[in-house]
C-alpha positions as YAML, in Angstrom:
chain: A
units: angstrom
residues:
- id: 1
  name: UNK
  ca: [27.83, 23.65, 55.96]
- id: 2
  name: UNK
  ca: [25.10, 25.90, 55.25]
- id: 3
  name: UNK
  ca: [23.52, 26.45, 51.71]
- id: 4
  name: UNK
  ca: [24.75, 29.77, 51.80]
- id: 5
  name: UNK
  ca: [28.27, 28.95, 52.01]
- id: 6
  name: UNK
  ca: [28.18, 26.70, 49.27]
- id: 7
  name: UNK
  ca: [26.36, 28.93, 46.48]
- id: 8
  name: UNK
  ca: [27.45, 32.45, 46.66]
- id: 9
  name: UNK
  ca: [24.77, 34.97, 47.25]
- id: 10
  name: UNK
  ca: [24.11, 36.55, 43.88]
- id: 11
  name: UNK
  ca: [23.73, 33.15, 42.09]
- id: 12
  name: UNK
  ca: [21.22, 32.19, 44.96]
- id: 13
  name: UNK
  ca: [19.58, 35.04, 44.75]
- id: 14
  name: UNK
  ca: [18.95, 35.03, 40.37]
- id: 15
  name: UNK
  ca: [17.68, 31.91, 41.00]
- id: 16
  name: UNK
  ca: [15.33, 32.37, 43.61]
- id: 17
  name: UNK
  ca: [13.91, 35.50, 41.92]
- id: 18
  name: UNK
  ca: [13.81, 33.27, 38.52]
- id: 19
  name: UNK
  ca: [16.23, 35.38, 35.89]
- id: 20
  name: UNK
  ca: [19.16, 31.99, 36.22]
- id: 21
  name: UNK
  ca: [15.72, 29.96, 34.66]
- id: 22
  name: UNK
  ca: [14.80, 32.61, 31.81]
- id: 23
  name: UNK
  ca: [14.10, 31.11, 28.61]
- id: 24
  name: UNK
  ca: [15.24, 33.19, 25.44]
- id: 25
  name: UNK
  ca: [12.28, 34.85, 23.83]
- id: 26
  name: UNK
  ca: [13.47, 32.44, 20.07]
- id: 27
  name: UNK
  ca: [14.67, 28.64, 21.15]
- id: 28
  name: UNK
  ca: [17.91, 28.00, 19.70]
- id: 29
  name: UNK
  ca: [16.24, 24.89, 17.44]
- id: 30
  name: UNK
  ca: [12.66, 26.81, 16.84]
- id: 31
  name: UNK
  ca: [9.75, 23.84, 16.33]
- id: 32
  name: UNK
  ca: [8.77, 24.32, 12.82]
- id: 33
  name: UNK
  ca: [4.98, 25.38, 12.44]
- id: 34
  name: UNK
  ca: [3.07, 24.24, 10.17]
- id: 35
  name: UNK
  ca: [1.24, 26.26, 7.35]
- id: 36
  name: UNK
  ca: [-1.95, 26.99, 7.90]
- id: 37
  name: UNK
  ca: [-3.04, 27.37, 4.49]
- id: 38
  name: UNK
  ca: [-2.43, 23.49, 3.93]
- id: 39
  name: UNK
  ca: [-4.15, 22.69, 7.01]
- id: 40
  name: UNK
  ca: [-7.73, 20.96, 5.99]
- id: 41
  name: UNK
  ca: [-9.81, 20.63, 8.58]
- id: 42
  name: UNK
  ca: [-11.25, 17.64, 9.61]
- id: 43
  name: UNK
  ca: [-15.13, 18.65, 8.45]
- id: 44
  name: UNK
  ca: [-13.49, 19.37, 4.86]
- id: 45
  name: UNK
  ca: [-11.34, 16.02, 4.66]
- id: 46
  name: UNK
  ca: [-14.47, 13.93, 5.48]
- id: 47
  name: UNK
  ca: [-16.48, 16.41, 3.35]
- id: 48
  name: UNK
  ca: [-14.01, 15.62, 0.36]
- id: 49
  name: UNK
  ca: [-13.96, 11.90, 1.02]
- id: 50
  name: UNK
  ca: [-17.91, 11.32, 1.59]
- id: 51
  name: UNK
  ca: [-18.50, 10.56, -2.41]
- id: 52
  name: UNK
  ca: [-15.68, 8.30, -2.49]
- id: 53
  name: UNK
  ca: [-16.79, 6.36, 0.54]
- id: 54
  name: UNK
  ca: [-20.70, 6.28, -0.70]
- id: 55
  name: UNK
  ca: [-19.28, 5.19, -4.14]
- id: 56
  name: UNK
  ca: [-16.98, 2.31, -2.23]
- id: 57
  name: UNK
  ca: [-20.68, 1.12, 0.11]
- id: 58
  name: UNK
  ca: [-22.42, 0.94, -3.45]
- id: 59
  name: UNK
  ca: [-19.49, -1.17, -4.78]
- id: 60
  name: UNK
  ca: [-19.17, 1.16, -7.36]
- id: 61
  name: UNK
  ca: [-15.41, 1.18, -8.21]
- id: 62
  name: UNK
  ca: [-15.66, 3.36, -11.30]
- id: 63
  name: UNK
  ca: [-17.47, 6.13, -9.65]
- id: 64
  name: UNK
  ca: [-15.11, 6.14, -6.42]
- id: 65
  name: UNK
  ca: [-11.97, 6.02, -8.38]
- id: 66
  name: UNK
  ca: [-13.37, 9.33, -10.97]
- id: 67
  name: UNK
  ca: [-14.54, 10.83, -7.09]
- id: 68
  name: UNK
  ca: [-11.05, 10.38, -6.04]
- id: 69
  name: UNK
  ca: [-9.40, 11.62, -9.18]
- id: 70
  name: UNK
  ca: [-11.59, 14.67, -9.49]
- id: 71
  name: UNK
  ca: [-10.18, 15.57, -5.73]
- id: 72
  name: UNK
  ca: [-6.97, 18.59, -5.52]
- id: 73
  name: UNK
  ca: [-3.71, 16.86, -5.45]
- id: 74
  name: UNK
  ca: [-2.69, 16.23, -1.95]
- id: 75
  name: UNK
  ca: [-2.83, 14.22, 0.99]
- id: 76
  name: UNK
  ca: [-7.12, 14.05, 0.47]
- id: 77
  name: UNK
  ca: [-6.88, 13.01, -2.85]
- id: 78
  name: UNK
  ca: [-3.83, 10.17, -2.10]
- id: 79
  name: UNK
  ca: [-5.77, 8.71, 0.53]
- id: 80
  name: UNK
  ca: [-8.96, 8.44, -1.58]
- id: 81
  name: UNK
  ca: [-7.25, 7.06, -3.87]
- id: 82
  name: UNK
  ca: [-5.65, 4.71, -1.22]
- id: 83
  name: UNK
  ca: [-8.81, 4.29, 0.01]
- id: 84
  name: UNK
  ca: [-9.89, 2.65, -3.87]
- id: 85
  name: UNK
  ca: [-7.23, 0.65, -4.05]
- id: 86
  name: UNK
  ca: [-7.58, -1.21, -0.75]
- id: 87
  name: UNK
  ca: [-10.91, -2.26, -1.84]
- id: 88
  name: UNK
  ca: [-12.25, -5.15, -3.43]
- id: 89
  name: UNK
  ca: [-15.29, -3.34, -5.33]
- id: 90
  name: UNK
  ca: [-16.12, -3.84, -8.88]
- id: 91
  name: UNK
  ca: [-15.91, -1.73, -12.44]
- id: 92
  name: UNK
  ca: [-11.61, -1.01, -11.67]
- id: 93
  name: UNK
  ca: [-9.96, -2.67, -14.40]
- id: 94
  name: UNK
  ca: [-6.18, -3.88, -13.47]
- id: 95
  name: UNK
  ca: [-4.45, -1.65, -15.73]
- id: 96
  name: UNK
  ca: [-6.18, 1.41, -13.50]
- id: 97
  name: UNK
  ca: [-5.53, -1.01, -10.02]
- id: 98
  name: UNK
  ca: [-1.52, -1.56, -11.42]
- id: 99
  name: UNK
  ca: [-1.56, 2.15, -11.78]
- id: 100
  name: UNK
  ca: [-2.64, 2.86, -8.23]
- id: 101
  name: UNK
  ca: [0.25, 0.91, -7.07]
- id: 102
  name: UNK
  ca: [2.02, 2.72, -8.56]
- id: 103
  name: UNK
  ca: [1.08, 6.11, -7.79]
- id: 104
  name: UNK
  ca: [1.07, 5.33, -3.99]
- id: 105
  name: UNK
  ca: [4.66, 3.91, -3.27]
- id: 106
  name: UNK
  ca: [5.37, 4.29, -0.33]
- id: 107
  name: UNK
  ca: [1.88, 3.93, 1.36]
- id: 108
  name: UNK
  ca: [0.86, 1.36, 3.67]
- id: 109
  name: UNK
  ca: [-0.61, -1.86, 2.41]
- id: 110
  name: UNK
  ca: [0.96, -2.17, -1.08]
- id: 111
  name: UNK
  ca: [1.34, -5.87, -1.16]
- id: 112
  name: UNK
  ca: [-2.61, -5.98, -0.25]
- id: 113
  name: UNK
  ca: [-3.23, -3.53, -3.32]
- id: 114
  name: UNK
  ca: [-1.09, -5.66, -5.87]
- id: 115
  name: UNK
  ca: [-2.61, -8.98, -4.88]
- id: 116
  name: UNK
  ca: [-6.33, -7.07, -5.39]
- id: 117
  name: UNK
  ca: [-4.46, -5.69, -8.58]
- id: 118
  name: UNK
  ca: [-3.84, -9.12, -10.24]
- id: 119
  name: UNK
  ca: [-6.90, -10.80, -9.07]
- id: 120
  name: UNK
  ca: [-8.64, -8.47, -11.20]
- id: 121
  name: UNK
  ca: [-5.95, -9.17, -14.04]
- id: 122
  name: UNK
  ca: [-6.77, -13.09, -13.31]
- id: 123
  name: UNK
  ca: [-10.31, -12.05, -13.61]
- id: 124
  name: UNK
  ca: [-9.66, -10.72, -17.00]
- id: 125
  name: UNK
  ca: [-7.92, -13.46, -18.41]
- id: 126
  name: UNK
  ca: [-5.13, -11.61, -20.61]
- id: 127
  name: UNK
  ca: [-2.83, -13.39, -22.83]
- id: 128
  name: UNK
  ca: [0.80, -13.21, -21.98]
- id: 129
  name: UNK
  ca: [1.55, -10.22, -23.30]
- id: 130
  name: UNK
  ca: [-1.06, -8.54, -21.36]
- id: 131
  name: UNK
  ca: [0.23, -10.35, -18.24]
- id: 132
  name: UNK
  ca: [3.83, -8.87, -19.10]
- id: 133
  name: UNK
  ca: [1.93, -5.15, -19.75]
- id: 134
  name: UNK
  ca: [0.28, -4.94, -16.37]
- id: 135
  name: UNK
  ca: [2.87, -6.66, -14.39]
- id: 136
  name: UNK
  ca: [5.66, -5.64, -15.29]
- id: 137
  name: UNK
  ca: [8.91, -6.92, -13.52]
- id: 138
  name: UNK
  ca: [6.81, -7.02, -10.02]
- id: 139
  name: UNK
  ca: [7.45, -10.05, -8.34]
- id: 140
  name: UNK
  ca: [4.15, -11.64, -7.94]
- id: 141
  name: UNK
  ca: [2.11, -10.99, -4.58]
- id: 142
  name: UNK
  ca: [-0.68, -13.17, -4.34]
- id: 143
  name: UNK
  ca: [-2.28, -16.92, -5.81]
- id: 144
  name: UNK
  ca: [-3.45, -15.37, -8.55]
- id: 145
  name: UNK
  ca: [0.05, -13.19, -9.60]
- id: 146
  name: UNK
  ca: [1.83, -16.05, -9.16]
- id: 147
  name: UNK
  ca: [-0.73, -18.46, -11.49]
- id: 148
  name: UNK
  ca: [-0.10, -15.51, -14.27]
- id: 149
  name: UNK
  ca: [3.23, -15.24, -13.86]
- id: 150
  name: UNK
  ca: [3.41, -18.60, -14.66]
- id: 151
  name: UNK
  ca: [1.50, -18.72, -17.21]
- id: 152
  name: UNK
  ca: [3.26, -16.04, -18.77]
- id: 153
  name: UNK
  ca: [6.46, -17.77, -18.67]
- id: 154
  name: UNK
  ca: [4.98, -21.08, -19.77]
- id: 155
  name: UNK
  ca: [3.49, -19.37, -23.29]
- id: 156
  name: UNK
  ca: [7.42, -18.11, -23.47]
- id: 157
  name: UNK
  ca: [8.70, -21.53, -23.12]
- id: 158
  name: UNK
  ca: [10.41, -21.09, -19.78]
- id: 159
  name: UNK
  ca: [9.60, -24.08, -17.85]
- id: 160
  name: UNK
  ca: [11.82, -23.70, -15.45]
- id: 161
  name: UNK
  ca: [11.03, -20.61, -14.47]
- id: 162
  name: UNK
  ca: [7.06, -21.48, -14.69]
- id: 163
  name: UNK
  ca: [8.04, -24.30, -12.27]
- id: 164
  name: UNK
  ca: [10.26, -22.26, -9.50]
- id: 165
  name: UNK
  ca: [6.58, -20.56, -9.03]
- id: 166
  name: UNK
  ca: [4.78, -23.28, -9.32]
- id: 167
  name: UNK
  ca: [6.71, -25.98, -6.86]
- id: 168
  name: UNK
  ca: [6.93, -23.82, -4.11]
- id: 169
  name: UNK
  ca: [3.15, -22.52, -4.51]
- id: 170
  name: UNK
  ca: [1.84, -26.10, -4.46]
- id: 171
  name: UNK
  ca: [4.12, -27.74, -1.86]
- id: 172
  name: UNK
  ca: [3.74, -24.16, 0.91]
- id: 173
  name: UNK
  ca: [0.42, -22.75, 0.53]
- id: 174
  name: UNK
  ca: [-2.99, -23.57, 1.93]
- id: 175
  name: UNK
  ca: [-4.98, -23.58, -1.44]
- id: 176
  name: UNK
  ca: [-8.63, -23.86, -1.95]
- id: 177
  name: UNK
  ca: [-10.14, -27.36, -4.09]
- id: 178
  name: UNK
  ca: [-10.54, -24.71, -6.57]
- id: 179
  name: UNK
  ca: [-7.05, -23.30, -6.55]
- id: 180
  name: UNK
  ca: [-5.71, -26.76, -6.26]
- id: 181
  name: UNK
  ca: [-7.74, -28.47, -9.04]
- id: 182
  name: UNK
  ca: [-6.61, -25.08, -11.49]
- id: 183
  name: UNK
  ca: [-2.18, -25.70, -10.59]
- id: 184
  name: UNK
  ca: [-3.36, -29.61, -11.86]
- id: 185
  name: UNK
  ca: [-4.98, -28.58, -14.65]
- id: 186
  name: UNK
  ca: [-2.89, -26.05, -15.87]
- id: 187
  name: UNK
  ca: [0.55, -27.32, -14.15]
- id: 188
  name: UNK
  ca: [0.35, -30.70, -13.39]
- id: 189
  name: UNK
  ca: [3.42, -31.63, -15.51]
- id: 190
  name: UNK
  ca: [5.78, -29.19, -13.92]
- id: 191
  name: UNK
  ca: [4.89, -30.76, -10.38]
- id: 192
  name: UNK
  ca: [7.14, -33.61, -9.69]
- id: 193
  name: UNK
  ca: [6.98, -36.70, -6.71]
- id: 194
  name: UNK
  ca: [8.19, -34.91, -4.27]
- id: 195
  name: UNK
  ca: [6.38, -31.86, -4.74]
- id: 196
  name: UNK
  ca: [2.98, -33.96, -3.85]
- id: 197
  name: UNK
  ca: [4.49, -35.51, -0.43]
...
């Protein structure tokens, strides 16, 4: 059996000359495009970012976080402000880190930003209202979230709640001679026997 017998001639002959194959002028599903007038080109983004950066390489926290503030709202401005929060640089107090958590849920790295977050709290030494104020009802992140946490709940009287952070921070993670000698001094009752084997 030929070809010809098996496709009759004017189907062979649409598709050879290409009109069987003709795509409709709109696609059934048309691809979104995207608006140009949000577009920001990649000069402008890195434009718009440069004082945040320069602020950042001076370790000049205050500065980058009012650079990032002062930016439009949008994408730019989130990621600057990402951008702050990642970092470790001085003059951001942890109310202003805490809120930077919050304003970028959803964004990658959060449980880096609220461990930065509290070690600046832990820096600052609140009482445990203060603790309460900038933490909230976040479960703690990092050595130093957990070490206020616990403090907080030891200045309420809840021991057993001080110790169910405690116990498992002591007996699971690698701690520094200074972390270690701090849980002793401030916890060393709430560790039992078996949490030193």
């Amino acid at each position: 059996m030929t070809m010809r017998r098996l496709i009759p001639a004017g189907v062979l002959m649409s598709v050879l000359c290409g009109s069987a194959l003709a795509v409709p002028a709109t696609p059934p599903n048309p691809v979104p495009r995207p608006d140009v007038g949000i577009v920001i080109a990649p000069e402008a983004t890195s434009t718009a970012l440069r004082p945040v950066a320069e602020a950042l390489d001076r370790n000049d926290g205050a500065s980058a976080l009012a650079a990032a503030r002062a930016l439009p709202s949008g994408t730019v401005r989130e990621t600057a402000l990402w951008l702050v929060a990642r970092s470790s640089v001085d003059g951001i107090d942890a109310q202003a880190r805490f809120s930077l958590l919050d304003a970028l849920a959803g964004w990658p790295d959060l449980a880096l930003i609220q461990r930065r977050a509290e070690a600046t709290l832990f820096e600052e030494d609140p009482d445990a209202r203060g603790i309460a104020r900038a933490m909230g009802s976040r479960q703690p992140a990092g050595f130093e979230g957990r070490i206020l946490a616990a403090r907080r709940h030891l200045s309420a009287n809840e021991r057993t709640a001080a110790a169910n952070i405690i116990r498992p921070l002591w007996r699971t993670a690698r701690l520094s001679s200074g972390a270690e000698a701090l849980v002793i001094r401030d916890f060393a009752p709430l560790l039992t026997a078996q949490d030193h084997i």
